[in-house]
Structures are given as C-alpha cells and as structure tokens.
C-alpha positions in Angstrom: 26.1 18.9 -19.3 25.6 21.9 -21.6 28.4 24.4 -22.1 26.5 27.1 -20.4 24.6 25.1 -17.6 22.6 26.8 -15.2 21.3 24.4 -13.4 22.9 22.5 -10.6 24.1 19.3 -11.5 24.2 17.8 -7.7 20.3 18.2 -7.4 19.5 14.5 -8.2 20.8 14.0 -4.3 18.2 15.6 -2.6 14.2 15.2 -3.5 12.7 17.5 -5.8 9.9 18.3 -3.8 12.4 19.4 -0.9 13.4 23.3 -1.2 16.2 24.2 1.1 16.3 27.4 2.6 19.4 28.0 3.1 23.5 26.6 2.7 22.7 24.9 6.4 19.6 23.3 5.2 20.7 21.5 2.1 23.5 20.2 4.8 20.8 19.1 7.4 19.1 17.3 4.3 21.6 15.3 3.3 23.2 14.2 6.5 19.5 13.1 7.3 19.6 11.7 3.6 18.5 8.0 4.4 20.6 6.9 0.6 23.7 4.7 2.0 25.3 7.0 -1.3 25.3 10.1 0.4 25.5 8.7 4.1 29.0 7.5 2.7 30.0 11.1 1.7 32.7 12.3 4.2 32.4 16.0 6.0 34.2 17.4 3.3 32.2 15.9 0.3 28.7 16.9 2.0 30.0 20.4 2.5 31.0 20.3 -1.4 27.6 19.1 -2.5 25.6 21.7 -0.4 26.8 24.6 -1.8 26.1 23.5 -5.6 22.7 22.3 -4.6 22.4 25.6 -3.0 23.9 27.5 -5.5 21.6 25.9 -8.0 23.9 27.3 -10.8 27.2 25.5 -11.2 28.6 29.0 -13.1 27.9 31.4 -10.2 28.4 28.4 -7.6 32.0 27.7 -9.3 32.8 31.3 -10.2 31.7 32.2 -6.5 33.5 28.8 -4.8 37.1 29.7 -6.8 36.9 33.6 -6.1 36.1 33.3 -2.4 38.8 30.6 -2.1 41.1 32.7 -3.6 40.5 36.0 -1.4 40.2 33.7 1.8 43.6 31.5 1.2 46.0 34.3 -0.3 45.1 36.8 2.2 44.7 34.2 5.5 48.0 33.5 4.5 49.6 36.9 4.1 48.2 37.8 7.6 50.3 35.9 9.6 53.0 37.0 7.8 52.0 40.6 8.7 51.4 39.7 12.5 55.3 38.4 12.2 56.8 41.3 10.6 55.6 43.5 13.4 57.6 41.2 15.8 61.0 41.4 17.0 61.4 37.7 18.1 61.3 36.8 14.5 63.8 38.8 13.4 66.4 36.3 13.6 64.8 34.4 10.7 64.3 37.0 8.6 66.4 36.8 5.7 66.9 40.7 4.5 66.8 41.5 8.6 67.6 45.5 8.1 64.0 45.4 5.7 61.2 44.9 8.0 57.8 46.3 5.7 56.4 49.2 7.1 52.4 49.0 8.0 51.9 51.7 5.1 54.2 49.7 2.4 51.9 46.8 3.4 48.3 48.8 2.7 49.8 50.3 -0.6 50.4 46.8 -1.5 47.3 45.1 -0.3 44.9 48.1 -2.2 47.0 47.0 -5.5 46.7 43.4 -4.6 43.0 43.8 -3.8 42.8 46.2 -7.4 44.6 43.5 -9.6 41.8 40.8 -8.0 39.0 42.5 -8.6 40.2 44.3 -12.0 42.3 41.2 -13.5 41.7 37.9 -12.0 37.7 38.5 -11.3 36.8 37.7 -15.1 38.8 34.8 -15.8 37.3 33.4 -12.5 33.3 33.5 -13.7 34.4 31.9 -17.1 36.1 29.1 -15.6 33.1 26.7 -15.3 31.7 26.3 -19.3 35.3 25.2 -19.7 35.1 22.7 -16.7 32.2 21.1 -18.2 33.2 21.2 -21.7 36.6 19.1 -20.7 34.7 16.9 -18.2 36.0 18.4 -15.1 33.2 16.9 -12.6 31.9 18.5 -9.3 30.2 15.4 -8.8 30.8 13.8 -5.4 32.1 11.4 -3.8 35.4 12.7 -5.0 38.8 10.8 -6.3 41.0 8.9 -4.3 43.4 10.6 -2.4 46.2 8.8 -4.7 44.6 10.5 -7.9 44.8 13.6 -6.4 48.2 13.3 -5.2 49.6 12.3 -8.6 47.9 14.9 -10.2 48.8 17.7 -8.4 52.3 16.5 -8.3 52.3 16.7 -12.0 51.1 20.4 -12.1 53.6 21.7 -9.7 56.6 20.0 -11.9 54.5 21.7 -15.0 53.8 25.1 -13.3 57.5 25.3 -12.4 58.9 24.8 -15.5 56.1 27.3 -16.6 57.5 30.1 -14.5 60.9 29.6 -14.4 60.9 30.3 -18.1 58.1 33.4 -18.2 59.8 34.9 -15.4 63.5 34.6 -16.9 62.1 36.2 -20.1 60.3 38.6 -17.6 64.1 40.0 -17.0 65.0 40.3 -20.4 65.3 44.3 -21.5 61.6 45.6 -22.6 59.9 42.9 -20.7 61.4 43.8 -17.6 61.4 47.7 -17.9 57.4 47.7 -19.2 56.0 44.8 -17.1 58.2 42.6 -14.9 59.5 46.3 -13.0 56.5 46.6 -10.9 57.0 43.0 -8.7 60.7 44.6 -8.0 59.5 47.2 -6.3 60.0 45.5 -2.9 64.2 44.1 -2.9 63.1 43.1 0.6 59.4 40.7 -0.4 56.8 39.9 2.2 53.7 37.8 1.8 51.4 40.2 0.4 54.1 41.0 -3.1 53.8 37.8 -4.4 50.3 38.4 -6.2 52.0 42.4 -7.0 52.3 42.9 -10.4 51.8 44.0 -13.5 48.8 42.4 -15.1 50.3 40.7 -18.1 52.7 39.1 -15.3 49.4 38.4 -13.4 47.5 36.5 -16.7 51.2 34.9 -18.1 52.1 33.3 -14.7 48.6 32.6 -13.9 48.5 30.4 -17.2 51.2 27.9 -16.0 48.7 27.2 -12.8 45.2 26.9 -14.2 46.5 26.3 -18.1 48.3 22.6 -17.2 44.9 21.2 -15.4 42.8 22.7 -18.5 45.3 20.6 -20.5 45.3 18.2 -18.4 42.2 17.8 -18.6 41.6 17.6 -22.5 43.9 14.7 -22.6 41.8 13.0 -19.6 38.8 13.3 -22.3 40.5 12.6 -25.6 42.5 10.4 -24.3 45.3 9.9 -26.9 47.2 7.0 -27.9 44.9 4.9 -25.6 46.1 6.3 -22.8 44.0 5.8 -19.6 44.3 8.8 -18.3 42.3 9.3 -15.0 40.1 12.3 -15.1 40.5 15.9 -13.3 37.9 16.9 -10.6 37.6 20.8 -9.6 38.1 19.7 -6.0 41.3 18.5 -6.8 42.0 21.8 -8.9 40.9 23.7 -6.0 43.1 22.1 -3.8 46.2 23.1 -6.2 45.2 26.4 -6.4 45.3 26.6 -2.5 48.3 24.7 -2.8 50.2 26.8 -5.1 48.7 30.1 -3.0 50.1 28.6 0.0 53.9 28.3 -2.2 53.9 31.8 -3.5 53.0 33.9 -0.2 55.3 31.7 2.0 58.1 32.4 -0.6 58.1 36.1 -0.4 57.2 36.0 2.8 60.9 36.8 3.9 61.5 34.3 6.4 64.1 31.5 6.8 62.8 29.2 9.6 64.7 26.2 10.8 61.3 24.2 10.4 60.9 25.7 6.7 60.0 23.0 3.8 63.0 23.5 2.1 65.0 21.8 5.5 63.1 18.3 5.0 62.7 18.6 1.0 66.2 19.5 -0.3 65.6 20.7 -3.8 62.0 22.9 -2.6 62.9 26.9 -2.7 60.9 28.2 -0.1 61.8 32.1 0.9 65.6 31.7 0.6 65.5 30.8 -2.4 63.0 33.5 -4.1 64.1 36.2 -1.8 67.7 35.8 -2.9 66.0 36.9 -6.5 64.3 39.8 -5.3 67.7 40.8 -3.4 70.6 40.4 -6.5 67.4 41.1 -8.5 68.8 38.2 -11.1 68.5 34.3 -11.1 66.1 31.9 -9.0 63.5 32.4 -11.8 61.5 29.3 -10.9 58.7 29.2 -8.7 58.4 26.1 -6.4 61.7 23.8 -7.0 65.9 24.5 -7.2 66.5 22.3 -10.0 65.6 23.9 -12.8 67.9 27.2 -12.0 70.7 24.5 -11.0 70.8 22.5 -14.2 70.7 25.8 -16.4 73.2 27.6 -14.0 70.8 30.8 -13.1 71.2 29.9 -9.4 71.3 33.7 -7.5 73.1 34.9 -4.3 77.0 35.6 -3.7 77.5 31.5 -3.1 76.2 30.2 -6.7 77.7 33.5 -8.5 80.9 32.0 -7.2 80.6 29.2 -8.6 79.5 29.8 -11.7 82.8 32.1 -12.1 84.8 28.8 -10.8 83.5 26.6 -13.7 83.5 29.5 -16.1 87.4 30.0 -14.7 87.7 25.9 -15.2 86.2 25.7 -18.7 88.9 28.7 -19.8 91.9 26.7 -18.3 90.7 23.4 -20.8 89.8 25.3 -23.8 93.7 27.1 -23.1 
C-alpha cells in the first residue's frame, strides 16, 4: 500500500464492473456476494468493509470512521450522564452530592469540548491513516480473533496508564500546573463532559499515551525484533480501544459512585471514586484507569490514604529514632 493511498484497499471484494450507489448498496452487494469469503464475514465485518469500499479512499474513509467515532462515543456517553445529573433519585450515588452541574456549566463545557475537537484533535485524526499503512495496520477483513484483540488492548490500557499517571503528576508540578494543567481543575466537582476539558498541550500529551502505544505497538509487529512473533495490530481493534478508553475517561468524571460500578467486581479499577477524589483534594490519583500505580508510589488522594501515608511517615520516624 502506498503511504498516501487513495484508493480503497477492500475493492477486490466486490466486482469491478459493479458501482454502488450508496453505503446500503455496497452492503446489499456483499451479503448477496456468492464468495463463501465474504458470506463468512459476520455483521460487524460486512458493515466494516462497506464503508471503505464506499469510501473509496482509505484516508478520508479512516480520517472520517475515527472522527465520527470519536464525536458519537464521547458524547453518547456524556449524555446519560447529563440526563442523571438533572435527577434527584441519583443523588445518593453521587460522590460530591452538594455539586450537581448546572445546565449552563454543562454548555460552557460542551462549546469548549466541541472547540478543542474540532480545533486540536481534528488534524491529528486525517493524518492517522499514511501512518496505519506505513506500520501495517490492516483494515482488511475478516478481522483478528477475539483473543488477539483482547491481549492487545489489555496491553495498551496497562501502557496508557502508566502513560498518564506520570504526565498528569508532572501536570501538577508548579509552571505546568499554573500554564496548562489549571484549566481541567476548573470543575472540583467533574461530570462526564470535563474529562476531554483541557488545555491543549494536556489534550496532545495525554492523547499520546492512547494512540502513541498502538503506533508503537505496531512498529514492533512489523520489525519484529529479536524474532519475536509479534501478532500484528488491526484499526478495528484500535478503534475498539479508543471507544474503550472513551468509555473509561467520561465514566470517571462522571461523579457517580454506583453499587454496580466496575471498580466493585475489579478491585484495583478507579472508576469515578477514584478520579473524583483528585479533582476534590486537587492532589494524588494521577493515573487514569488502575489504583496500583498511585498505591505502590504512595500518591493515593482522599482523607483515608493521607492518613495513612502520615502513619508510615510517623512509623518510619519512630525506626530511624
């Protein structure tokens, strides 16, 4: 595939003398598609392959699928959140109870949201494909097995946590915080819509930990070092962490505590309590989607772990005296 392909590269699955009319039609044509290949293709894959034989430009169709993705998850997601704030049953599992968003904090924050897509994110978006192809990424279908998938993603949520944990610590160190980190703090109570508010240098640095690890990922899946056998990255599965990793960062600032919350069945996942307890003390709880890496380096946040850490601190004096 060249660098700067303009082509579609699903085309070889429907007949060159067929020209589809529209998204639907290119669907139609392959589930009629009389190759046992593509009559093996699940909903899912079909759907996939129709809109880069559509597209018939795997820039625009990628630039297009990740930007529409991104608009549709983040803000599906922060809607509900909005629909709850403006109820009073919920109350009793929200965290910062006394902070309910008003409806005009929550269109300030969505216009600045909205700005920093469109202004920040947008560009970074329409280059993403001549890097896909030059490190192999395929859109071909039918797409990995679900077990490839799952390791993979696991391995960029352990990488993007580690990622954020340390930019955002760093993020609270004196001229970092005052000229950049400042602007995410300006809600002590978050809610859905302030996880993607910041300042754009936040915006590109934390960004990196979630799209850089599958780029790198994904040269190592083509170099393959030190014979490894590395299995390689497909943008479906990259899509799927992106929604994945949307999904994380609006439920943790989404303010809410519920008793069927992933971090009551997964003991060391933050969720809200843990991220909102940051945005409260306005200290600690620097990583993302995990406890573990502010418990091993003792920058857990709230009243409970400052405790704590004044115990062993107390402890440690007692020894050394």
């Amino acid at each position: 595939m060249e660098f700067f392909n303009t082509t579609s590269s699903l085309s070889h699955l429907l007949p060159q003398q067929q020209h589809p009319s529209s998204y639907f039609d290119v669907l139609r044509q392959l589930g009629e598609s009389p190759d046992s290949q593509i009559a093996n293709l699940s909903l899912i894959e079909r759907l996939w392959a129709s809109w880069y034989i559509f597209m018939n430009n795997d820039i625009l169709a990628t630039g297009l699928l990740f930007f529409i993705t991104h608009e549709v998850v983040y803000f599906g997601r922060c809607i509900p959140w909005m629909i709850i704030d403006q109820m009073p049953f919920f109350n009793r599992w929200k965290i910062q109870a006394s902070k309910i968003p008003s409806n005009k904090e929550q269109w300030e924050c969505m216009k600045e949201v909205l700005k920093s897509h469109l202004l920040v994110e947008a560009l970074p978006i329409w280059l993403f494909h001549p890097i896909c192809a030059n490190l192999n990424i395929s859109v071909e279908v039918p797409f990995p097995s679900y077990s490839t998938m799952a390791f993979q993603i696991a391995i960029f949520f352990v990488l993007e946590d580690f990622w954020h944990y340390s930019f955002h610590r760093l993020f609270h160190v004196g001229w970092f915080y005052r000229n950049i980190h400042k602007q995410h703090h300006k809600y002590a109570a978050p809610f859905g819509l302030t996880a993607e508010y910041a300042h754009p240098v936040e915006v590109m640095a934390l960004g990196t930990g979630t799209v850089g690890f599958p780029i790198l990922y994904a040269y190592l899946s083509k170099t393959q070092p030190y014979g490894l056998n590395i299995p390689e990255l497909h943008l479906y599965t990259l899509t799927f962490w992106i929604t994945l990793r949307l999904f994380q960062a609006v439920d943790s600032h989404s303010g809410y505590d519920f008793p069927w919350s992933l971090n009551k069945f997964i003991p060391f996942w933050a969720g809200a309590a843990h991220h909102d307890d940051h945005h409260h003390f306005f200290i600690g709880n620097y990583a993302s989607s995990f406890t573990w890496f502010d418990f091993f380096m003792s920058t857990e946040s709230g009243q409970i772990a400052k405790a704590k850490r004044e115990k062993k601190m107390r402890e440690h004096a007692e020894k050394v005296l």
